[in-house]
SEMAR-858349 format. One record per residue (C-alpha): residue number from 1; x, y, z. Coordinates in nm, 3 decimals, decimal comma. Layout:
REM residues N
PT; NUM; X; Y; Z;
...
REM end
This chain:
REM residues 190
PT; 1; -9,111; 22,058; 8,677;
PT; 2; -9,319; 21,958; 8,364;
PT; 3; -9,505; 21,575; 8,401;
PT; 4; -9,367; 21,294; 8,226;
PT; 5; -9,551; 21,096; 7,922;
PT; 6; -9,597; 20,876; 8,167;
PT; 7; -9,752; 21,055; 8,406;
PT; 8; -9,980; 21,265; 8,174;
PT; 9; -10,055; 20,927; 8,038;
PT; 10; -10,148; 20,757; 8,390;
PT; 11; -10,322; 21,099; 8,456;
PT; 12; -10,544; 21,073; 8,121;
PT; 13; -10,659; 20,629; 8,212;
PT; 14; -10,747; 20,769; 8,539;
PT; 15; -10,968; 21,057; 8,402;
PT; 16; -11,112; 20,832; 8,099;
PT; 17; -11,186; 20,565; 8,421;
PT; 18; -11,363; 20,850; 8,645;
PT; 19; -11,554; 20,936; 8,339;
PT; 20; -11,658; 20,611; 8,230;
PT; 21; -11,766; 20,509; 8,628;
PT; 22; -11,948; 20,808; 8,608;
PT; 23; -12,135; 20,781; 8,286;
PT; 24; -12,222; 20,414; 8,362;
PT; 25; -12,368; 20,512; 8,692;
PT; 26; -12,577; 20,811; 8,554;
PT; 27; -12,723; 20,559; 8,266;
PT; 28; -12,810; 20,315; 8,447;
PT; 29; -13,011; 20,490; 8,678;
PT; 30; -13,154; 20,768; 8,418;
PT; 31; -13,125; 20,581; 8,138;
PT; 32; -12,932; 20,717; 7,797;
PT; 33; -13,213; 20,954; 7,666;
PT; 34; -13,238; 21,160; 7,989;
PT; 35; -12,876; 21,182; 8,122;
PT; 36; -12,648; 21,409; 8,008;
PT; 37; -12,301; 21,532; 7,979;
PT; 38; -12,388; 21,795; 8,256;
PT; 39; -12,520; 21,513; 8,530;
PT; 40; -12,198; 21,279; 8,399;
PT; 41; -11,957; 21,642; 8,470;
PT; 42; -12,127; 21,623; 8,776;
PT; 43; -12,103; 21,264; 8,906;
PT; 44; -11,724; 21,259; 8,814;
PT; 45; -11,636; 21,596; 9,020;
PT; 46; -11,510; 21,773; 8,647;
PT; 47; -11,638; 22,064; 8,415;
PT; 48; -11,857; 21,951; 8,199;
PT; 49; -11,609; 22,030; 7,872;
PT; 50; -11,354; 21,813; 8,068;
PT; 51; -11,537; 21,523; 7,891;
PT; 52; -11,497; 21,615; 7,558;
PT; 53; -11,157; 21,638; 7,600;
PT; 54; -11,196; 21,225; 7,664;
PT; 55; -11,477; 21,172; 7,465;
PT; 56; -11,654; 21,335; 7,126;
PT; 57; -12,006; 21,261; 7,261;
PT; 58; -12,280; 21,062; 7,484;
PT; 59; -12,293; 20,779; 7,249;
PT; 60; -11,952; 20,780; 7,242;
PT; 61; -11,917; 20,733; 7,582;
PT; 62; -12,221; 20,487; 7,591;
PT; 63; -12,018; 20,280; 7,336;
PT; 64; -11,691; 20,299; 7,538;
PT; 65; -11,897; 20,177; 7,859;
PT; 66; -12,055; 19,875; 7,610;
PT; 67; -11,703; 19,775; 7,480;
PT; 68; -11,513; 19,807; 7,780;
PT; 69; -11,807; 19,617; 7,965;
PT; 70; -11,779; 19,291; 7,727;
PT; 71; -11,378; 19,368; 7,745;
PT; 72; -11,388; 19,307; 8,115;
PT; 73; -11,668; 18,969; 8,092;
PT; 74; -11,439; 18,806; 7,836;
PT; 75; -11,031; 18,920; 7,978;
PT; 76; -10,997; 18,569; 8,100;
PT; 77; -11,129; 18,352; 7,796;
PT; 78; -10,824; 18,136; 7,697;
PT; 79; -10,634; 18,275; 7,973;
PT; 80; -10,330; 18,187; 7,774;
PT; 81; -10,425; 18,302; 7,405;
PT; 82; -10,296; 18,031; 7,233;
PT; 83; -10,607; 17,992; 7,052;
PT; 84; -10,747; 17,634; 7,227;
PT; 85; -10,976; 17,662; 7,477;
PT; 86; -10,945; 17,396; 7,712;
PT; 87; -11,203; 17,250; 7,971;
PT; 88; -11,006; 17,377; 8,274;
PT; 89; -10,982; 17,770; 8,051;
PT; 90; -11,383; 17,725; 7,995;
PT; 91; -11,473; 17,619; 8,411;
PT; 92; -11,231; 17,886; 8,453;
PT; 93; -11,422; 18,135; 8,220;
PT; 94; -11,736; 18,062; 8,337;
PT; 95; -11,670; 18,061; 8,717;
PT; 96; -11,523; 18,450; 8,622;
PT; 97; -11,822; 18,512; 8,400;
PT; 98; -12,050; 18,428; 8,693;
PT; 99; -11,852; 18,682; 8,923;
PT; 100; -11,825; 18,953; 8,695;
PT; 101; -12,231; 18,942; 8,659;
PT; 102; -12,241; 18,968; 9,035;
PT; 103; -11,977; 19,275; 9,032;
PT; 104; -12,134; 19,458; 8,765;
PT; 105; -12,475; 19,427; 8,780;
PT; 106; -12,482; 19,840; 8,694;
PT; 107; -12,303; 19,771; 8,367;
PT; 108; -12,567; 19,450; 8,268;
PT; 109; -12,871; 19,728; 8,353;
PT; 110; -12,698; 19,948; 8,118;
PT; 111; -12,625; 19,679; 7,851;
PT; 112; -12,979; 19,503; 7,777;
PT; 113; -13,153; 19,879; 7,800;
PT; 114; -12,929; 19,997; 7,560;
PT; 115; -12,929; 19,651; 7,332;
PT; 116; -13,298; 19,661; 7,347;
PT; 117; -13,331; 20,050; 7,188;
PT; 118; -13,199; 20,023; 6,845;
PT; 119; -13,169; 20,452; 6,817;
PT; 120; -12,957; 20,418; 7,053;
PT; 121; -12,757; 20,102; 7,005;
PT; 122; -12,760; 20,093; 6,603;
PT; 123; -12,709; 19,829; 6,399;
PT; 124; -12,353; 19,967; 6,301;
PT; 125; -12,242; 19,930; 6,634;
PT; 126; -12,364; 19,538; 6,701;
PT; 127; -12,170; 19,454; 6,312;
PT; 128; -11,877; 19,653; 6,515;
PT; 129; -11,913; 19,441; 6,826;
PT; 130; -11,965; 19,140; 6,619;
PT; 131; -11,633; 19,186; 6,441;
PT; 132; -11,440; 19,236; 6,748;
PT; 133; -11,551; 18,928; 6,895;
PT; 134; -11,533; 18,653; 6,591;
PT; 135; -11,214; 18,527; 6,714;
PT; 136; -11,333; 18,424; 7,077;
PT; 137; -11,663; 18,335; 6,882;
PT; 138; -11,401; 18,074; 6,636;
PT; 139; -11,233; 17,946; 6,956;
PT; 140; -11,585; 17,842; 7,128;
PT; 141; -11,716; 17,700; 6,814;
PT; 142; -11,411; 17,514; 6,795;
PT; 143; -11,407; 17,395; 7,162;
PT; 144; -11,756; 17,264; 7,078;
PT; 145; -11,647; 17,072; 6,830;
PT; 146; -11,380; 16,870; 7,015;
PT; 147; -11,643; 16,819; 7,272;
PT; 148; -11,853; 16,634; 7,053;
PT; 149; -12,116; 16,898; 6,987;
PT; 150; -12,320; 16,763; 6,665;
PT; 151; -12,391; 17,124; 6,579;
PT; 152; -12,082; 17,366; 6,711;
PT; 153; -12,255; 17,655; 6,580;
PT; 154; -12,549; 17,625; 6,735;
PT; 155; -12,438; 17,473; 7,042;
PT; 156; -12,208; 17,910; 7,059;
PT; 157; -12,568; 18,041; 6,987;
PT; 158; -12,783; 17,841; 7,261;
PT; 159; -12,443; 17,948; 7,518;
PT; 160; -12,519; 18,284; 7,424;
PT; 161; -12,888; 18,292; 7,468;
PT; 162; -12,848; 18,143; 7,797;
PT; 163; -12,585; 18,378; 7,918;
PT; 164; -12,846; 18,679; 7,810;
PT; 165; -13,139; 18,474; 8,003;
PT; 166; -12,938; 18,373; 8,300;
PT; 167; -12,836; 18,778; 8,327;
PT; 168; -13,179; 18,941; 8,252;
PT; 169; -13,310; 18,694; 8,508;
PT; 170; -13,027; 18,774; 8,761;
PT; 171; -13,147; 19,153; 8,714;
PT; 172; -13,478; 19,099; 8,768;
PT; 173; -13,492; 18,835; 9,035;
PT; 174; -13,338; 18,808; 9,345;
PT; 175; -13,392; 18,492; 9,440;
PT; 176; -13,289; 18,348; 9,087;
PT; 177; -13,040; 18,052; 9,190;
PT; 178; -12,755; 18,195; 9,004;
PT; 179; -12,479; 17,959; 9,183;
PT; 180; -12,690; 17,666; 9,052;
PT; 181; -12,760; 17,727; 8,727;
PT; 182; -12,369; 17,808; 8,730;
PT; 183; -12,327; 17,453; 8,828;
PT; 184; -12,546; 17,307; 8,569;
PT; 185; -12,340; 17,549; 8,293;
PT; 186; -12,021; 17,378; 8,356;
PT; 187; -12,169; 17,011; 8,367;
PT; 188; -12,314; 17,073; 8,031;
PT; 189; -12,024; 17,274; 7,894;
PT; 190; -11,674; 17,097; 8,066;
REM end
């Protein structure tokens, strides 16, 4: 009996996931210029053309892993997409933003080695990423202003800055008092 759309749709997400856990496991611990599409084949238990059935290339995949990555960090900003971010949806987003850090700490390896090799990561792809992620960029900005913020825009940049220190230093150190400098995000913030 032939498969449904369904299930040769449910089929293909659960390939594209095995894939993707596979390639983000491979570059973080050989980094982007030494894995390959073999050792990925490998990892995920498929023939190595399998993946080009899913994706065209590495850096495809590599971009895939970045987007989905920042997909999964930001799925409950403005849990209720009306557009407002309120101080219960930003405690709420950073409590989740804290976890998520914890949970993936593969994907963050991946993420600042990549952002930090511009032949691999080009600028194309940030102006990409930077598109995609105006509107939650709007609704911060915004959020700062209601808060009082004298400068909203800078007030999104200095968040962002932080959230790449806080990870790097997460990565790095593991004593760094990540539950406390949580604290202190959501006392400035909410």
């Amino acid at each position: 009996m032939p498969r449904t759309k369904e299930q040769v749709e449910e089929i293909r997400r659960k390939r594209v996931r095995q894939i993707m856990d596979a390639g983000l496991n491979v570059f973080a611990h050989k980094g982007f210029h030494s894995a390959t599409i073999a050792e990925i084949a490998h990892q995920a238990g498929i023939a190595k053309g399998l993946i080009y059935n899913y994706f065209t290339s590495k850096e495809e995949l590599l971009y895939q892993l970045i987007v989905d990555g920042l997909n999964t960090l930001i799925e409950k900003f403005d849990e209720n997409q009306d557009g407002v971010l309120t101080n219960t949806e930003m405690e709420f987003f950073i409590n989740d933003m804290f976890r998520k850090i914890v949970e993936n700490r593969a994907y963050w390896k991946l993420y600042f080695s990549v952002m930090l090799q511009p032949d691999v990561f080009s600028k194309n792809i940030f102006v990409k990423l930077e598109e995609a992620y105006a509107p939650m960029v709007s609704i911060l900005v915004e959020y700062f202003r209601r808060n009082g913020f004298a400068n909203p825009e800078m007030e999104f940049q200095i968040l962002h800055a932080l959230s790449d220190g806080i990870i790097i230093n997460y990565l790095v150190n593991d004593d760094f008092p990540l539950d406390e400098i949580k604290r202190e995000l959501i006392k400035r913030y909410v």
